[in-house]
C-alpha positions as CSV (number, residue, x, y, z in Angstrom):
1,X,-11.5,8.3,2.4
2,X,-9.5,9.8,5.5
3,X,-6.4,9.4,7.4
4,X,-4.5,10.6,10.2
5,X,-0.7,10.8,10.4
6,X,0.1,8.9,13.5
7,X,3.3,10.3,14.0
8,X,6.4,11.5,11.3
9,X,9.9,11.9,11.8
10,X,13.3,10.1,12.7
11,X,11.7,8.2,16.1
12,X,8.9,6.4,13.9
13,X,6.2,6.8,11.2
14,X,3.0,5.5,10.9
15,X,-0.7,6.4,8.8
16,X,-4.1,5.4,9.2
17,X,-5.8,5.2,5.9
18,X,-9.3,4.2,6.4
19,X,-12.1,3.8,3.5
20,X,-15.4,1.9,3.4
21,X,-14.9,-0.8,5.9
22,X,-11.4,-1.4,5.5
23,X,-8.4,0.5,7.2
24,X,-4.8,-0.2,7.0
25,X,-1.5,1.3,8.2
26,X,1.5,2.7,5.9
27,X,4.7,1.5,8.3
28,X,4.4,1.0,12.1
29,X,7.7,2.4,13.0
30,X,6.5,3.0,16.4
31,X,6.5,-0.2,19.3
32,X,3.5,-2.0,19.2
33,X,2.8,-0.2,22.3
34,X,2.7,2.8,21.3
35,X,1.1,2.8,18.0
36,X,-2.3,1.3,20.1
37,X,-1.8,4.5,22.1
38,X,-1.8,6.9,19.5
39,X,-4.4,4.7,17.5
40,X,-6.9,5.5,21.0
41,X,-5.9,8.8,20.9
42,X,-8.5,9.1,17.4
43,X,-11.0,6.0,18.6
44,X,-9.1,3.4,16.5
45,X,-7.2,0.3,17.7
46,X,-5.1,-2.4,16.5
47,X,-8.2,-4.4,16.3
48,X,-9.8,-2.3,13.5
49,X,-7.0,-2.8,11.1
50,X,-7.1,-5.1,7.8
51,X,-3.4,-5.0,6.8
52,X,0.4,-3.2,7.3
53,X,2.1,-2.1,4.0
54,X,6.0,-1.3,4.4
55,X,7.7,1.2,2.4
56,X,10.8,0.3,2.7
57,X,13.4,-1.4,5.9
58,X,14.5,1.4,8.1
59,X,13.7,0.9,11.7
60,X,12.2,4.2,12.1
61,X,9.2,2.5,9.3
62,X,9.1,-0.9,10.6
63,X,9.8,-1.3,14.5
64,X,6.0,-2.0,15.6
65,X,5.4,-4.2,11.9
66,X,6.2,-7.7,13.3
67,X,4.0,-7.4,17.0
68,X,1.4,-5.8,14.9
69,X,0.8,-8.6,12.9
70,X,1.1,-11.8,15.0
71,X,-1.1,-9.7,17.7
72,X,-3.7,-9.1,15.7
73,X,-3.5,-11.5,12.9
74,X,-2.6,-8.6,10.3
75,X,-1.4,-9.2,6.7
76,X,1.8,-7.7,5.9
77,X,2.3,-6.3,2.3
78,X,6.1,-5.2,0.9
79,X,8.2,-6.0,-2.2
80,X,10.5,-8.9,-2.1
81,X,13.4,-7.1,-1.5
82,X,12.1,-4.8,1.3
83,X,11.1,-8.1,3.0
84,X,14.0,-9.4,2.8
85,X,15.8,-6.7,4.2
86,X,13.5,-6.1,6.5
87,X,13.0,-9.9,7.6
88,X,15.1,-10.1,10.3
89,X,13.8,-7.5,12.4
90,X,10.4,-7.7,11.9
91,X,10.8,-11.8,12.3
92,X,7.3,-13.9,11.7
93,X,4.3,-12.4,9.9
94,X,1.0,-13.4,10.4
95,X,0.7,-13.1,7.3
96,X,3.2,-11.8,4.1
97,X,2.0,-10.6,0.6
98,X,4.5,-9.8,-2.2
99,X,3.5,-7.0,-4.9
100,X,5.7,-5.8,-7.4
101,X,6.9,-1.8,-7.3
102,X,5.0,-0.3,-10.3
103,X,2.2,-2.5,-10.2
104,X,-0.9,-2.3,-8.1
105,X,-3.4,-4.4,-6.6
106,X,-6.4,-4.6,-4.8
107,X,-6.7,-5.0,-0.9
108,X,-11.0,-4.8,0.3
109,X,-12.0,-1.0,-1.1
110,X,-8.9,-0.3,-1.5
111,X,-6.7,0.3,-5.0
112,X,-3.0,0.5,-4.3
113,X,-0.3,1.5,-6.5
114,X,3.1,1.1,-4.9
115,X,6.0,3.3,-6.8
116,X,9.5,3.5,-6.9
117,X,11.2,6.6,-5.0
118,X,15.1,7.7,-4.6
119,X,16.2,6.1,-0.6
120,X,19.5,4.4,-0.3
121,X,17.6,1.3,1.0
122,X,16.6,-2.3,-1.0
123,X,13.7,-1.5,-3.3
124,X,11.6,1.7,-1.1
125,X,8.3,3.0,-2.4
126,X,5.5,5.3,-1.9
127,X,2.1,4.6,-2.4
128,X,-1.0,5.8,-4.1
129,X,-4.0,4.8,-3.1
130,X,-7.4,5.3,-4.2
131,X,-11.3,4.4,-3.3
132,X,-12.3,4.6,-6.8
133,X,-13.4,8.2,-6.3
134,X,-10.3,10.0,-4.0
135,X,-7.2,8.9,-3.4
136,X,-4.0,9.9,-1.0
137,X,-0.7,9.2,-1.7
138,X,2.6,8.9,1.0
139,X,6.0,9.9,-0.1
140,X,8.5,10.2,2.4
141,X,12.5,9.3,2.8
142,X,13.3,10.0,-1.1
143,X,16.0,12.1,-1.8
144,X,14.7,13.8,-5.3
145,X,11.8,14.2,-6.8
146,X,11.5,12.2,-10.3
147,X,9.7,12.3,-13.0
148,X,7.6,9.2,-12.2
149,X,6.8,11.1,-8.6
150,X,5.4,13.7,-10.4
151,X,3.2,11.3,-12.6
152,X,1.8,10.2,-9.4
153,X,1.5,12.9,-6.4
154,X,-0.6,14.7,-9.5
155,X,-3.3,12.3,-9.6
156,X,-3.7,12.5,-5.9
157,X,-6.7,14.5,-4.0
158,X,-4.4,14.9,-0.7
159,X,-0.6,14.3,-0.2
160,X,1.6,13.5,2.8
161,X,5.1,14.6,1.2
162,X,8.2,14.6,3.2
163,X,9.8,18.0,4.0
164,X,12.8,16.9,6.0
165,X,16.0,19.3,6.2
166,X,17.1,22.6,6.2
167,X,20.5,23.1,3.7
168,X,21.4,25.7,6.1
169,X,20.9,23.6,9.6
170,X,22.3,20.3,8.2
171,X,25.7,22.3,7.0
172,X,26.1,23.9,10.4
173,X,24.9,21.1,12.4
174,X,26.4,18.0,14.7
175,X,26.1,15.6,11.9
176,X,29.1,13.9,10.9
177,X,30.2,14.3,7.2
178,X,29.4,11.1,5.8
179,X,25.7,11.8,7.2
180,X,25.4,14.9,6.4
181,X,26.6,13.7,2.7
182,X,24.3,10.8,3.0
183,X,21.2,13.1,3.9
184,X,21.2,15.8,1.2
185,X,22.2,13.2,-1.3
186,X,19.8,12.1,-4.5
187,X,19.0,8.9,-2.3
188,X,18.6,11.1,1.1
189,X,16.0,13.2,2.5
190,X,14.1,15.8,1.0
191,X,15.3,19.5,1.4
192,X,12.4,21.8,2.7
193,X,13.3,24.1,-1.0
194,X,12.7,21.3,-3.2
195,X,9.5,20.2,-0.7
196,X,8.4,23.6,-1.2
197,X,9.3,23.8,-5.6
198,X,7.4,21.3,-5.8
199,X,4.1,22.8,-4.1
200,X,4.3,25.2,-6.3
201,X,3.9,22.7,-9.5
202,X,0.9,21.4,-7.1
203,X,-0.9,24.2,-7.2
204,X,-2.2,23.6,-10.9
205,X,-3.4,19.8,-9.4
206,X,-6.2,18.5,-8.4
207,X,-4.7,18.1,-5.1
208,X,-7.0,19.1,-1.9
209,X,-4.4,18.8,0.9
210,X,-1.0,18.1,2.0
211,X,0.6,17.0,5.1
212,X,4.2,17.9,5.2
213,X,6.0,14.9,7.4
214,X,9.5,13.6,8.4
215,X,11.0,16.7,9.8
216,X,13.9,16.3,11.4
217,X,14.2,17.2,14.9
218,X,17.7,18.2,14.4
219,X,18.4,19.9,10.7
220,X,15.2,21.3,10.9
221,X,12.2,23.9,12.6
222,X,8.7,23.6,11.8
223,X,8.9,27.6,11.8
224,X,11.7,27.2,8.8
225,X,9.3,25.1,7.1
226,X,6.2,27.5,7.6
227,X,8.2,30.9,6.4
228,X,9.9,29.1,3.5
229,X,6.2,28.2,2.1
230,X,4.6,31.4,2.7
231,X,6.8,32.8,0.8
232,X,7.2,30.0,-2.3
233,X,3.5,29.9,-2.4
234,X,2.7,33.7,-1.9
235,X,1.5,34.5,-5.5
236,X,0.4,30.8,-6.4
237,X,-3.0,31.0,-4.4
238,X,-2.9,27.4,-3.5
239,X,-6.3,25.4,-3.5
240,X,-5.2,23.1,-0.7
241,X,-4.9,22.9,2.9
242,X,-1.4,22.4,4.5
243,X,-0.4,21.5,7.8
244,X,2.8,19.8,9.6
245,X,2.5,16.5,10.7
246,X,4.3,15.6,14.1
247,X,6.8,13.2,15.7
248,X,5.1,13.2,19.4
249,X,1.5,13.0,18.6
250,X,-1.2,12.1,16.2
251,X,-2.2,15.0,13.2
252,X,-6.5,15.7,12.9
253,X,-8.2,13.3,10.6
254,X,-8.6,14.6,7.4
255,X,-11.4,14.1,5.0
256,X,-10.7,13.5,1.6
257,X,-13.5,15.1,-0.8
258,X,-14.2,17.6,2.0
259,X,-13.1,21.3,2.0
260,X,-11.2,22.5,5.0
261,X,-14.1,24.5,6.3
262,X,-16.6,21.5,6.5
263,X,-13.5,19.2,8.1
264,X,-13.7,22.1,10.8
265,X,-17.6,22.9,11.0
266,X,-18.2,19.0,11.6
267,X,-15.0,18.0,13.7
268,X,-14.9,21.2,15.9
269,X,-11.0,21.8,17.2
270,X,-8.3,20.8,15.4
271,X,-5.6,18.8,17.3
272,X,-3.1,20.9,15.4
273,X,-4.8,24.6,15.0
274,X,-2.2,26.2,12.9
275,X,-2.5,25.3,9.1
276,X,0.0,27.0,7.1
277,X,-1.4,27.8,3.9
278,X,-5.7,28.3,3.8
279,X,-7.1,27.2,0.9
280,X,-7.8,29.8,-1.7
């Protein structure tokens, strides 16, 4: 398996996930536009893809979902109440698929388990999804993490896991109260502390890398994020890889199954050099 964060944060988000022959996008919450730009950027296009699955309504998940689809003829796969939610934006499908939030289902190669997460919209989910032999699971916008998250970022060989304020930066910052209530609330974003507690539980998983994603461009500094987990995971002597994911640009391609120094001996340079935490 492998994927490639197209772009994360609070302008639009958007994964590749490719595996076998098929390949598939988790939101398109850039234009259409610009999501076959970035998708060029890594020798992909709009073309390749077999399917879209939405996590939940918010613009910033969904913009490109509808001109995606009728474009290129691309299935569309979401709950019955994102959908609904999410209908009159994204307007006619090409194609919609319902699945139920807890159960999975088959798409090609593909085994995907949607699951619940804590966002103050309709019915949002992450997903894990697995080749039969790796699998990489997404979960961003949630505001805690539960006990049924745990269950499933453990299974997972890499992670893309949101990291998306800092306490300190949304209290001082031009937010208005409501929002700033709204963001560090159970059904909010995820603090860059309880992104980094839970690395720590990692550590004793099988998990090979993690993509922190979703950062705020306002409440939050990648340089926050990198000091806060160099310090969290000092002593825990990590197994995987970790890297920021970006709002402007595409992240590398990562290799699920492969060790960091392979990715790098067969890729050559990263597009983002700076990994946080070496694998130990």
């Amino acid at each position: 398996m492998k994927f490639c964060v197209l772009g994360s944060g609070s302008k639009g988000n958007c994964t590749l996930i490719e595996s076998g022959t098929t390949r598939l996008l988790i939101d398109a919450g850039f234009s259409g536009k610009e999501i076959s730009r970035r998708l060029a950027l890594i020798n992909r296009s709009p073309e390749d893809l077999d399917a879209i699955l939405i996590t939940h309504e918010h613009g910033d998940h969904i913009s490109g979902v509808g001109i995606l689809s009728r474009r290129c003829n691309l299935p569309v796969y979401a709950n019955p109440a994102t959908h609904r939610a999410a209908e009159t934006r994204i307007k006619k499908l090409h194609q919609y698929w319902e699945f139920e939030t807890g159960t999975g289902f088959v798409l090609n190669d593909l085994d995907i388990h949607p699951f619940r997460i804590s966002h103050d919209t309709a019915d949002p989910v992450g997903f894990l999804i697995s080749d039969g032999v790796n699998s990489v699971a997404s979960c961003t916008d949630t505001g805690k993490i539960t006990t049924l998250i745990r269950q499933r970022l453990r299974q997972c060989n890499a992670l893309i896991l949101e990291s998306n304020y800092d306490p300190v930066m949304l209290h001082t910052g031009p937010y208005p109260m409501h929002i700033k209530q709204r963001v560090r609330s159970n059904q909010g974003h995820l603090a860059n502390n309880d992104a980094a507690t839970f690395l720590v539980e990692l550590c004793t998983a099988k998990v090979q890398h993690v993509v922190l994603a979703h950062l705020s461009e306002t409440n939050n500094h990648p340089d926050l994020v990198t000091d806060l987990i160099r310090r969290e995971l000092a002593l825990c002597n990590p197994r995987f890889s970790l890297e920021l994911a970006c709002q402007d640009r595409p992240s590398r391609f990562i290799t699920v199954g492969e060790s960091n120094n392979e990715q790098e001996e067969r890729e050559g340079e990263k597009m983002i050099p700076d990994c946080i935490v070496e694998p130990g």
